[in-house]
KOLSEDO-448706 format. One record per residue (C-alpha): residue number from 0; residue in three letters; y, z, x. Coordinates in pm, 1 decimal, m for minus. Last residue first. Example, Ala and Ser with C-alpha at 12.3 -4.5 7.8 and 13.67 -1.06 7.14 Angstrom:
REM residues 2
pos 1	code SER	v m106.0	w 714.0	u 1367.0
pos 0	code ALA	v m450.0	w 780.0	u 1230.0
//
This chain:
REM residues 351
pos 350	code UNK	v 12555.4	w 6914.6	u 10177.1
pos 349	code UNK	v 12728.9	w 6625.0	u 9985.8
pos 348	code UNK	v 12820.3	w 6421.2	u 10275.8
pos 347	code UNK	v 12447.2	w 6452.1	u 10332.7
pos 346	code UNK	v 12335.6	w 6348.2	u 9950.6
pos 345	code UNK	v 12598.0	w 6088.7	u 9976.9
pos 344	code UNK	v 12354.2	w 6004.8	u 10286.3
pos 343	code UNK	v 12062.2	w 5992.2	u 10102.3
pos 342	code UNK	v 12170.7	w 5742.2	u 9854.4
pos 341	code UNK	v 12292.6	w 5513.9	u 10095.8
pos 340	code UNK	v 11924.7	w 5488.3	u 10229.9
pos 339	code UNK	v 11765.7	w 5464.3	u 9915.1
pos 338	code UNK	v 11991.2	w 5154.1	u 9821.3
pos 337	code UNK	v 12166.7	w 5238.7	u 9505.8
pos 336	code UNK	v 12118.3	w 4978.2	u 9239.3
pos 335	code UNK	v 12075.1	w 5253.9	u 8941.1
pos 334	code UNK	v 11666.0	w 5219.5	u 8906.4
pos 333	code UNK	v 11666.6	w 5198.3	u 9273.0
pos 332	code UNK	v 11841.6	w 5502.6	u 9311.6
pos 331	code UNK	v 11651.1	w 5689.5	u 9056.5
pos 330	code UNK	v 11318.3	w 5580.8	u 9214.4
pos 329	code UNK	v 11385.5	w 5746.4	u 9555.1
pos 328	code UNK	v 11517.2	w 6048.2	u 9388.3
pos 327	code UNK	v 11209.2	w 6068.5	u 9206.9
pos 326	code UNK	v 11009.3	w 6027.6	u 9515.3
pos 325	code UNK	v 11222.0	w 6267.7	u 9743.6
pos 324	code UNK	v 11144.7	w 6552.8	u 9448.0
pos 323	code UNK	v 10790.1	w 6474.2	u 9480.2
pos 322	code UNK	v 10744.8	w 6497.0	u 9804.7
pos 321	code UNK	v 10960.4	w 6796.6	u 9879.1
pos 320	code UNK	v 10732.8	w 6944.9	u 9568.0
pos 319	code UNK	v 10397.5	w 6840.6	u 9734.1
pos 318	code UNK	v 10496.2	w 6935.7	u 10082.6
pos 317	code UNK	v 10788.9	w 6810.0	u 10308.0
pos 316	code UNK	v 10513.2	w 6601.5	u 10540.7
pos 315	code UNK	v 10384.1	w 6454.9	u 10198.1
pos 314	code UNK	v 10147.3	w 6174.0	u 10304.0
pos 313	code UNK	v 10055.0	w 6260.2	u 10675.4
pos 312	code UNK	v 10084.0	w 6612.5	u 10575.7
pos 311	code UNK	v 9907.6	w 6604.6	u 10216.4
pos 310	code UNK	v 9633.2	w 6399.4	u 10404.4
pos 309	code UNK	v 9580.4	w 6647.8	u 10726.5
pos 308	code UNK	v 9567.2	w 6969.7	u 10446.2
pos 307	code UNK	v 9298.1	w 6774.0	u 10245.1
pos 306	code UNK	v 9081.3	w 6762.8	u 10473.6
pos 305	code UNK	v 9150.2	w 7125.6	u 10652.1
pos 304	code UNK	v 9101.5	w 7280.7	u 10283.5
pos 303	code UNK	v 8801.8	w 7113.9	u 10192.4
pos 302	code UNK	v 8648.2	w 7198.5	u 10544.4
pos 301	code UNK	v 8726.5	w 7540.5	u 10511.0
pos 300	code UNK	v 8571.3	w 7539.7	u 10088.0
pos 299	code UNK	v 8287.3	w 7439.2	u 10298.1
pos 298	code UNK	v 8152.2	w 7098.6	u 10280.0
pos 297	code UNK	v 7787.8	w 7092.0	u 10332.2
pos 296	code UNK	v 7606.9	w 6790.7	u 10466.2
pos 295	code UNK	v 7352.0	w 6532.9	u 10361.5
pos 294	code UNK	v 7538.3	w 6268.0	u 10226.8
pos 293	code UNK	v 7353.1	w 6150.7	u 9926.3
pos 292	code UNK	v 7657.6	w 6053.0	u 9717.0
pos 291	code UNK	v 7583.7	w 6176.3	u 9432.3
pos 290	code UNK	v 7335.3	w 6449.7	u 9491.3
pos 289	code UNK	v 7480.9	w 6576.1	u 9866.8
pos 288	code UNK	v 7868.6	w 6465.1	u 9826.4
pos 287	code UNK	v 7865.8	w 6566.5	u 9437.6
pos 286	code UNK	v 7682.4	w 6948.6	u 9566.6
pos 285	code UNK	v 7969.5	w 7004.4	u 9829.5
pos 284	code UNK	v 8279.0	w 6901.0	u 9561.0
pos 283	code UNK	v 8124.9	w 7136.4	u 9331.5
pos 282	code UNK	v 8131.4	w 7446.7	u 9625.4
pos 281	code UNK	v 8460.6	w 7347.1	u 9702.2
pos 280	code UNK	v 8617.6	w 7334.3	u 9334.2
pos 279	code UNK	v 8656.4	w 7739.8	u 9367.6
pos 278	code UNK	v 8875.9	w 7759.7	u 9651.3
pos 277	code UNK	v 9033.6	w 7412.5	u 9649.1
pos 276	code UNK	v 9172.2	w 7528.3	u 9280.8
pos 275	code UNK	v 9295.3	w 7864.3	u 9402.1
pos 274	code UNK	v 9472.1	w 7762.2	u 9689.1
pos 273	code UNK	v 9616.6	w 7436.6	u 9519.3
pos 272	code UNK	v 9749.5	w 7674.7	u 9195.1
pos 271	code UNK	v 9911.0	w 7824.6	u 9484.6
pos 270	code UNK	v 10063.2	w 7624.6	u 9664.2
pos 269	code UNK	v 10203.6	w 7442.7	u 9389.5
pos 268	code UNK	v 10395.1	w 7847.0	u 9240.1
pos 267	code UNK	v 10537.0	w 7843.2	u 9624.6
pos 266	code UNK	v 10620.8	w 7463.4	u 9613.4
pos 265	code UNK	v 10834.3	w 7573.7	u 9349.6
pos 264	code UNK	v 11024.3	w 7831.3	u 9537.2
pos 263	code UNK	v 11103.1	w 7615.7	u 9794.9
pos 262	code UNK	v 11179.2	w 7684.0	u 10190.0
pos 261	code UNK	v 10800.2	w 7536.5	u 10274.1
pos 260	code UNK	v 10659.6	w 7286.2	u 10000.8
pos 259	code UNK	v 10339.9	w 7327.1	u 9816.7
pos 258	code UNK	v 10097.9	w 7198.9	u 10122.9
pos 257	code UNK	v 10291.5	w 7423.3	u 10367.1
pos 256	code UNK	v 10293.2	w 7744.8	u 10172.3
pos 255	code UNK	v 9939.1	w 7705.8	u 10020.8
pos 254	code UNK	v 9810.1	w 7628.0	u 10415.3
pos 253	code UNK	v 9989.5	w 7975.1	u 10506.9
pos 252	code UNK	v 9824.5	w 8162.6	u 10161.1
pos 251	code UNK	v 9494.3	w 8018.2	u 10318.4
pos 250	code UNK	v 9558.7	w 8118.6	u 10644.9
pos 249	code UNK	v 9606.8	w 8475.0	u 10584.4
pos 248	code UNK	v 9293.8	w 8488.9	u 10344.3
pos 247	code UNK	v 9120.4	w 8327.2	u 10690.2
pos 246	code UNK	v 9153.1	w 8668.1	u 10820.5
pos 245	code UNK	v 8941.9	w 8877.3	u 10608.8
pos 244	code UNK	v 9045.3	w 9003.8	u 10278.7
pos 243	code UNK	v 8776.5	w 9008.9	u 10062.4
pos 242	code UNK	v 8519.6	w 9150.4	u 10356.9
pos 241	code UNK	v 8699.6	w 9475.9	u 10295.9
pos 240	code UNK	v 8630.7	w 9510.1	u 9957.1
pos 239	code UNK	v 8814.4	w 9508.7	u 9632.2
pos 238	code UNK	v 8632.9	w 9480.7	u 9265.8
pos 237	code UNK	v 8852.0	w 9493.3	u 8893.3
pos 236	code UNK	v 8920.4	w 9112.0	u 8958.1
pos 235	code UNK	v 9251.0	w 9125.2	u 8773.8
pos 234	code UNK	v 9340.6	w 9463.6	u 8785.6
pos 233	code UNK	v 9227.9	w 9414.1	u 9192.7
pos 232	code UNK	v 9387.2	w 9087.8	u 9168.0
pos 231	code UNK	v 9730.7	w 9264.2	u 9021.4
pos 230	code UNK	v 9767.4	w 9501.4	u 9299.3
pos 229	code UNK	v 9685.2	w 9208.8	u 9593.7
pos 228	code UNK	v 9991.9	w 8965.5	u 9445.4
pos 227	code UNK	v 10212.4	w 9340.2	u 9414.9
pos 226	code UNK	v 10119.0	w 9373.3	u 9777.5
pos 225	code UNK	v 10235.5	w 9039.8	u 9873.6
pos 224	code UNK	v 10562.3	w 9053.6	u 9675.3
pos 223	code UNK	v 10629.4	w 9418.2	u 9906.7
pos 222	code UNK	v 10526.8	w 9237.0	u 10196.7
pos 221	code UNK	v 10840.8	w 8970.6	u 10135.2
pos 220	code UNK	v 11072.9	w 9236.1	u 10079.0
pos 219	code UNK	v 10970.4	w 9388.9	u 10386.5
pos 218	code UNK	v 10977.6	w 9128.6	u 10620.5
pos 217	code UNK	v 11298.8	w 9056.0	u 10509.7
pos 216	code UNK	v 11431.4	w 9421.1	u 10488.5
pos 215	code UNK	v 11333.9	w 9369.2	u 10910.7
pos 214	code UNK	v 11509.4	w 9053.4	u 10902.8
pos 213	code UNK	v 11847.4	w 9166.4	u 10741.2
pos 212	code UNK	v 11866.1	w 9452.3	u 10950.6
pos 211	code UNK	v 11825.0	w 9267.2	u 11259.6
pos 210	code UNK	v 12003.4	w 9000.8	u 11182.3
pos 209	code UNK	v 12336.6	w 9203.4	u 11096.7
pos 208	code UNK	v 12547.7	w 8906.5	u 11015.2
pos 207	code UNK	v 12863.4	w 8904.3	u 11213.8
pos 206	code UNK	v 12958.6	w 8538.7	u 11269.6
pos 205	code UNK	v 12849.6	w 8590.1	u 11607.1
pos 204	code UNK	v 12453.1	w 8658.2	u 11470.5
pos 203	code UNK	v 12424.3	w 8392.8	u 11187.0
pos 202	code UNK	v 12567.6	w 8173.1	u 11520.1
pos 201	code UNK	v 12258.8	w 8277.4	u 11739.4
pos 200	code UNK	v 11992.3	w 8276.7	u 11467.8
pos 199	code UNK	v 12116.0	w 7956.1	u 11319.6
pos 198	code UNK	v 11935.3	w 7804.9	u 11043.3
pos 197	code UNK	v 11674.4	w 8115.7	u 10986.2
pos 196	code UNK	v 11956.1	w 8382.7	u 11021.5
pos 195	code UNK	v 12161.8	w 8143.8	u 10807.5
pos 194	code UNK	v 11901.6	w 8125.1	u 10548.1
pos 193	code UNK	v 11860.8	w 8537.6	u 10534.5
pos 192	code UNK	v 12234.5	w 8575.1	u 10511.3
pos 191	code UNK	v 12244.2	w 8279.3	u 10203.5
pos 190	code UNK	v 12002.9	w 8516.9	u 10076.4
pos 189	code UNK	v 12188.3	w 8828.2	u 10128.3
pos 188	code UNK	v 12477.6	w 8706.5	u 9974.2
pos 187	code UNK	v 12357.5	w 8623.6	u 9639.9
pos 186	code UNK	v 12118.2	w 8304.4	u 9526.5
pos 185	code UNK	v 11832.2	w 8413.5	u 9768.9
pos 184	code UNK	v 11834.2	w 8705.1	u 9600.8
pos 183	code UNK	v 11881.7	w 8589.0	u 9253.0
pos 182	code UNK	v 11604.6	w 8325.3	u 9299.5
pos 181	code UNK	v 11346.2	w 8558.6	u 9445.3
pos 180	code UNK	v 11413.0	w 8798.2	u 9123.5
pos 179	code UNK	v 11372.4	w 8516.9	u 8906.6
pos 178	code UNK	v 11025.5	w 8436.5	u 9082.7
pos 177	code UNK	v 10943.2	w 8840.7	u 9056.0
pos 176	code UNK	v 10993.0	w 8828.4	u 8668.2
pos 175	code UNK	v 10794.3	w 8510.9	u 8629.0
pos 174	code UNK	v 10531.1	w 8612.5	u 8767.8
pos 173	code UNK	v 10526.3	w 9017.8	u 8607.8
pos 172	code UNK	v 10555.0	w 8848.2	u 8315.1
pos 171	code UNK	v 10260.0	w 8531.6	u 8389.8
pos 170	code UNK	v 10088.7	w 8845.2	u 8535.6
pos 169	code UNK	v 10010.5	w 9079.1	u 8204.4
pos 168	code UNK	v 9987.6	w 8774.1	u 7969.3
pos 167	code UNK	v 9653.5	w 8650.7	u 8163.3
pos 166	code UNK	v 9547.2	w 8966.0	u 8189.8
pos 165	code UNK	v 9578.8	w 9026.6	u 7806.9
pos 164	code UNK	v 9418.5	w 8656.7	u 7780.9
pos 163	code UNK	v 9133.6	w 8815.5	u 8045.3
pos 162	code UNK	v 9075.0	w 9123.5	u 7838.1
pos 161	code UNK	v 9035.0	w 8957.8	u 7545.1
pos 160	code UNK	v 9317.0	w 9008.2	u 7296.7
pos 159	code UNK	v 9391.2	w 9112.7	u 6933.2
pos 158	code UNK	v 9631.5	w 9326.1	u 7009.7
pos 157	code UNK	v 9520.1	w 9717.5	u 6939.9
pos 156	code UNK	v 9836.8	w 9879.9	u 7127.3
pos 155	code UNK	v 9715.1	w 9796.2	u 7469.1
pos 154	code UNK	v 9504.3	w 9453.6	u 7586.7
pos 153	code UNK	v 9244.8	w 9667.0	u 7802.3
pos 152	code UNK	v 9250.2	w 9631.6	u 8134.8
pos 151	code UNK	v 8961.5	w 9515.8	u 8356.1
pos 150	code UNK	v 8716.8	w 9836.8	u 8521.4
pos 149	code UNK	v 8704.5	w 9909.4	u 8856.0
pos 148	code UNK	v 8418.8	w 9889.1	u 9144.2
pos 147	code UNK	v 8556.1	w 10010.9	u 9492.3
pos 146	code UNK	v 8455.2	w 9859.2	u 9842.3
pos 145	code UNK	v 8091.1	w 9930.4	u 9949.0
pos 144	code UNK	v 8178.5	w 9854.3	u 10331.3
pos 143	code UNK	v 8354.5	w 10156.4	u 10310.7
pos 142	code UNK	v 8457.0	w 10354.3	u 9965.6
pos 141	code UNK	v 8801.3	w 10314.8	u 10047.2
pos 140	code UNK	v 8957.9	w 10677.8	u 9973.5
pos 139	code UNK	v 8587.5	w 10833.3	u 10108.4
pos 138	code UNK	v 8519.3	w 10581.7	u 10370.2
pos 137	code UNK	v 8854.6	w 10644.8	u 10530.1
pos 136	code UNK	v 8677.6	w 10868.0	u 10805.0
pos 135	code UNK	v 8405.8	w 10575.5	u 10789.2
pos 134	code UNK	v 8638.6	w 10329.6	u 10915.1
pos 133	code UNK	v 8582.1	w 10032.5	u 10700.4
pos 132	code UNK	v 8904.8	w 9972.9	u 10593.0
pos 131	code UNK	v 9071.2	w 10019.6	u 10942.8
pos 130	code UNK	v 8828.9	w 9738.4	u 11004.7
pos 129	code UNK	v 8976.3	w 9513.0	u 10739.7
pos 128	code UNK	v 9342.6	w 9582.2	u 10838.5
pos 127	code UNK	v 9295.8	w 9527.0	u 11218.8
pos 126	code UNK	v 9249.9	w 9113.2	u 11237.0
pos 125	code UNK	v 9527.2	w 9039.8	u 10958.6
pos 124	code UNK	v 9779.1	w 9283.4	u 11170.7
pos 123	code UNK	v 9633.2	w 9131.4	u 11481.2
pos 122	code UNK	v 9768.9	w 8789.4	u 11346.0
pos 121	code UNK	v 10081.5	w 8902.4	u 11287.1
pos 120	code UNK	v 10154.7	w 9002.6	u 11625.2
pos 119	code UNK	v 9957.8	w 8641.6	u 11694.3
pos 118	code UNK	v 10236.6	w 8487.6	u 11502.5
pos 117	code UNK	v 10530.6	w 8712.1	u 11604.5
pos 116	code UNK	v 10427.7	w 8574.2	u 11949.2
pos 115	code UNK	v 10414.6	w 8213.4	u 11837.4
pos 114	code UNK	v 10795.1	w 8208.9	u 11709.6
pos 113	code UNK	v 11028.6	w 8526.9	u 11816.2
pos 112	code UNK	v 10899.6	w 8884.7	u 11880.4
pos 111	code UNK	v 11163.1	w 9166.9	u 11996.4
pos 110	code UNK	v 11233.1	w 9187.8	u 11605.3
pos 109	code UNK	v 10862.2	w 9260.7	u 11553.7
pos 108	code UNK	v 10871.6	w 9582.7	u 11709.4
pos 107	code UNK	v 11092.1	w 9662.0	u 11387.9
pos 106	code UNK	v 10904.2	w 9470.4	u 11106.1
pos 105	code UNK	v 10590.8	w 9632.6	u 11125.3
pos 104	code UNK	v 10842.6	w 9929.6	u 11005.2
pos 103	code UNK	v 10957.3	w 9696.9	u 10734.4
pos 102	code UNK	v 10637.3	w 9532.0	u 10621.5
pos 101	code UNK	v 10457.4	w 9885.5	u 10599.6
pos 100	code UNK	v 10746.2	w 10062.1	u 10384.7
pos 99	code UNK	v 10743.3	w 9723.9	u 10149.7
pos 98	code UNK	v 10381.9	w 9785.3	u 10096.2
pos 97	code UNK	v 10416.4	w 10093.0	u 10007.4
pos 96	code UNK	v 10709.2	w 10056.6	u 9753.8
pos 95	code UNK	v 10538.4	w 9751.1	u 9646.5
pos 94	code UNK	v 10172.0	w 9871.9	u 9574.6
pos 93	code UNK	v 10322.5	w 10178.3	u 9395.0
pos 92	code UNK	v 10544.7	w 9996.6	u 9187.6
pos 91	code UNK	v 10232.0	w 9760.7	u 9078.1
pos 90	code UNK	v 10015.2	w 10089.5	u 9042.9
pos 89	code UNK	v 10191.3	w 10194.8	u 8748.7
pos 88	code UNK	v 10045.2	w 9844.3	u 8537.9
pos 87	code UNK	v 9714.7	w 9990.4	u 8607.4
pos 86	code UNK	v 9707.9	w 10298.2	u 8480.6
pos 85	code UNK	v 9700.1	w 10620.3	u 8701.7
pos 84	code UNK	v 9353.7	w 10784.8	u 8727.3
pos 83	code UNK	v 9409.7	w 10935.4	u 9031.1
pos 82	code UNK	v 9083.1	w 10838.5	u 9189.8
pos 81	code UNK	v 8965.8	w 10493.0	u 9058.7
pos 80	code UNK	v 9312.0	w 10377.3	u 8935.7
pos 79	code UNK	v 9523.4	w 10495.6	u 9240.8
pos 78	code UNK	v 9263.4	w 10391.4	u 9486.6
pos 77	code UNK	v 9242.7	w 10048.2	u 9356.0
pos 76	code UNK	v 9632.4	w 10001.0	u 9341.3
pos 75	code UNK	v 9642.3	w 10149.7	u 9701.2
pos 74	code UNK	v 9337.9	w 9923.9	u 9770.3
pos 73	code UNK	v 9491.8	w 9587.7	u 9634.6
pos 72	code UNK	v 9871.2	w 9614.0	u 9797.6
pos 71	code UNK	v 9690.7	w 9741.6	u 10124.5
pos 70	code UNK	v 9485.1	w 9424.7	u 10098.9
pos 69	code UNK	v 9753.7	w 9176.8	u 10044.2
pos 68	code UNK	v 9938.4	w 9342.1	u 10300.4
pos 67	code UNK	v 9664.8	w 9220.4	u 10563.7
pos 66	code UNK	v 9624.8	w 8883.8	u 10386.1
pos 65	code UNK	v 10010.2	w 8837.3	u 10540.6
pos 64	code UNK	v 9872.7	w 8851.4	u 10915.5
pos 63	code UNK	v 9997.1	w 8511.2	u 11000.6
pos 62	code UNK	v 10346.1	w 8544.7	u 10984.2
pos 61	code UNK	v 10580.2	w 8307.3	u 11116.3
pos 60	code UNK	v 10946.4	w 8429.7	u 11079.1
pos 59	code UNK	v 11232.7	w 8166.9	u 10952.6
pos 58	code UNK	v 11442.9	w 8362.9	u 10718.3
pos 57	code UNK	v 11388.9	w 8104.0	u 10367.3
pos 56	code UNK	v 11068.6	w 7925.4	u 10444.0
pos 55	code UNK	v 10863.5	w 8177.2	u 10660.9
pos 54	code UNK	v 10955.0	w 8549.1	u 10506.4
pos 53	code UNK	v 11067.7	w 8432.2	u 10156.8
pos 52	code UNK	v 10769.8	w 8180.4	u 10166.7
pos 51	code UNK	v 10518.1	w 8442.0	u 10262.3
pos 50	code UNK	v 10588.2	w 8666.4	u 9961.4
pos 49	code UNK	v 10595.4	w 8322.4	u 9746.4
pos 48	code UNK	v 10239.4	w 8247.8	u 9851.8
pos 47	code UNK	v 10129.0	w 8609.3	u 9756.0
pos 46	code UNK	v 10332.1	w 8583.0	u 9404.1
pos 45	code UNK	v 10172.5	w 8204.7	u 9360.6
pos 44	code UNK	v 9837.7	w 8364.0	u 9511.4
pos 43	code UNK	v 9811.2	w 8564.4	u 9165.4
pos 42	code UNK	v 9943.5	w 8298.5	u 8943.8
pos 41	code UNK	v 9632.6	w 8056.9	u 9024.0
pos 40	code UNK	v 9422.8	w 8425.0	u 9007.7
pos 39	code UNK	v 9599.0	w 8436.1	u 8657.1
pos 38	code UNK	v 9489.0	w 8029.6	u 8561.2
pos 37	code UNK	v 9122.3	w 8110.5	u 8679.5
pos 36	code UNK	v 9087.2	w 8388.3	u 8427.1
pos 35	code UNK	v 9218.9	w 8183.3	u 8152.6
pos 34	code UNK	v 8958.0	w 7905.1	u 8243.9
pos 33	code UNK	v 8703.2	w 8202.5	u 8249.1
pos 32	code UNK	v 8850.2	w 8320.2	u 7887.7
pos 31	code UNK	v 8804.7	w 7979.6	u 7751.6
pos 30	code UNK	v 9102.2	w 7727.5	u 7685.2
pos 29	code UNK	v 8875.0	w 7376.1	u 7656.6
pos 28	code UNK	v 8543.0	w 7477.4	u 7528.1
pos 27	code UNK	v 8718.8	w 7733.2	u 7329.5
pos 26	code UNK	v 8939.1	w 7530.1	u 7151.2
pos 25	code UNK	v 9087.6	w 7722.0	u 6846.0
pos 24	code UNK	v 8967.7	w 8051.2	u 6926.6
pos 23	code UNK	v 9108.5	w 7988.8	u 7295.9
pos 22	code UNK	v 9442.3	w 7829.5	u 7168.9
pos 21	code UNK	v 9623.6	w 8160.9	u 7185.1
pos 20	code UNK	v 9624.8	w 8155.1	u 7545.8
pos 19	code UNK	v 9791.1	w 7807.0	u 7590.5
pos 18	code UNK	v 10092.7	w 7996.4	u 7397.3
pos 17	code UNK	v 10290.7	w 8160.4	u 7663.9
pos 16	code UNK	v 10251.8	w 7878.3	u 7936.5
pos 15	code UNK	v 10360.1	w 7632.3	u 7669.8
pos 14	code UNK	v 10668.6	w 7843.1	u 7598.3
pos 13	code UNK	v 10688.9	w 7893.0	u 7971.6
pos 12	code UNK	v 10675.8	w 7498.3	u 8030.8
pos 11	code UNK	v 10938.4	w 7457.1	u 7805.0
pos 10	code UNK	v 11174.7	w 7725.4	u 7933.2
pos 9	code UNK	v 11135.3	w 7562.5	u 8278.0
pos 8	code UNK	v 11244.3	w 7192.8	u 8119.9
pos 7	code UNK	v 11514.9	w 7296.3	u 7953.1
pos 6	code UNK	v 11640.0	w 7491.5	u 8212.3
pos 5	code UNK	v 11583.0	w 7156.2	u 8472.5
pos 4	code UNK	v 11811.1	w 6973.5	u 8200.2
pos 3	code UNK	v 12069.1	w 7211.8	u 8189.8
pos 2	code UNK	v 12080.7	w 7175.3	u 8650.4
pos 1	code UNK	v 12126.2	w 6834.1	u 8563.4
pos 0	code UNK	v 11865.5	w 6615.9	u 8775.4
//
């Protein structure tokens, strides 16, 4: 597809995205302010799913600890608001700057750690964060066990806006600004760097690319989008707790990743929406099996995930956008008399 005619087709789905919201007077029972809610949690993971993917899919480190910075992105944004006072759109520069400070000095021991032992590094990380938490010598920043209760933003300057289309307005920006951002830098020097380093560690490495600089800014870079993802759902949400952010959040923005397409920044905005939507159509999905279908047994939204997860693999083994993209591709050549096979090997001369 001409790169003019995948413009047109971004700037019309932001127009679209941009005026769904004002439909909610209009159609309520179709664009109501849960549905609208729903939709910013969707974009929510999509920045924490993206985080991951410029650490996993474009530099090649496994993280599985990635919920942790998700919660220090959420409490320092929490703690700011309910203590300090600051307003909530501060805190997002806040979470990042932080956060990005944490990934990058958990990113120095980590450069001794390659493949499954970065992963269970990583995984400790996830493990410790919600305990730390709950340490009662923290209990008065954190509020323990209790978590902290905050209040949803306001639309400013009198608009005539719920809080949730405000919200709603408030991340597709701050979305859409941090997925241009990801597509500069992996667009510029650095990012062909950071693909190299994940291509080739030893040749990225003779050719004279600092890899240990460029993973350990990596790692931070990619906490610092995680953070912002946890700043926004505790605007969003206006409630953070320890419990919220246990380990299987880690494995959920993971499963996002793969299922939406790993090394793409499309799959990352897929993997989420699929995060979200699994999430909160589990519990449905349970009661249909047990009325409907009389099976008597509980699908957890674990279950749902794992499910689905071994279908999109066997089907899709490049993710939903990989799989997509090959399809169309696929169809194009047959539509133009190009066996597939031919096809994809102009596309490997042209690589």
């Amino acid at each position: 597809m001409p790169r003019t005619s995948n413009k047109a087709w971004l700037w019309a789905l932001l127009a679209a995205a941009f005026l769904v919201p004002l439909l909610r007077d209009a159609v309520p029972d179709v664009v109501s302010d849960y549905r609208l809610f729903l939709v910013s949690t969707m974009m929510i993971a999509a920045i924490a799913v993206l985080g991951l993917n410029l650490l996993t899919g474009f530099n090649g480190q496994i993280s599985l600890g990635h919920g942790a910075f998700y919660a220090v992105g959420a409490y320092v944004a929490a703690i700011l608001m309910d203590q300090l006072g600051w307003p909530y759109w501060l805190t997002l520069p806040a979470a990042a700057i932080i956060c990005f400070i944490v990934g990058y000095l958990f990113g120095l021991p980590a450069l001794k750690l390659e493949g499954h032992y970065l992963a269970l590094a990583t995984f400790a990380l996830a493990l410790a964060v919600p305990q730390i938490l709950k340490y009662k010598w923290l209990e008065g920043l954190t509020g323990g066990v209790q978590g902290i209760v905050l209040s949803k933003p306001e639309a400013p300057f009198g608009l005539p806006l719920s809080e949730d289309q405000w919200l709603y307005y408030y991340i597709l920006v701050v979305m859409v600004l941090l997925y241009w951002a990801a597509a500069n830098i992996l667009n510029s020097r650095s990012g062909r760097a950071m693909m190299a380093i994940r291509d080739q560690y030893m040749a990225a490495d003779t050719m004279g690319i600092d890899t240990a600089l460029y993973k350990t800014v990596t790692f931070g870079i990619s906490a610092a989008y995680t953070g912002i993802a946890g700043a926004l759902s505790a605007s969003a949400i206006a409630f953070v707790a320890p419990d919220s952010f246990n380990f299987f959040l880690s494995i959920k923005f993971l499963i996002g990743l793969v299922v939406g397409g790993i090394g793409s920044l499309a799959g990352s905005v897929v993997g989420g929406i699929f995060y979200v939507l699994v999430d909160n159509s589990a519990q449905a999905l349970s009661t249909f099996v047990k009325n409907d279908l009389g099976l008597q047994f509980d699908l957890s939204a674990y279950t749902v995930f794992g499910i689905l997860l071994i279908v999109l693999m066997y089907l899709m083994p490049m993710g939903i956008v990989g799989g997509v993209t090959h399809l169309i591709r696929s169809l194009r050549s047959s539509l133009r008399g190009t066996p597939a096979k031919e096809h994809q090997a102009a596309a490997k001369q042209r690589a």
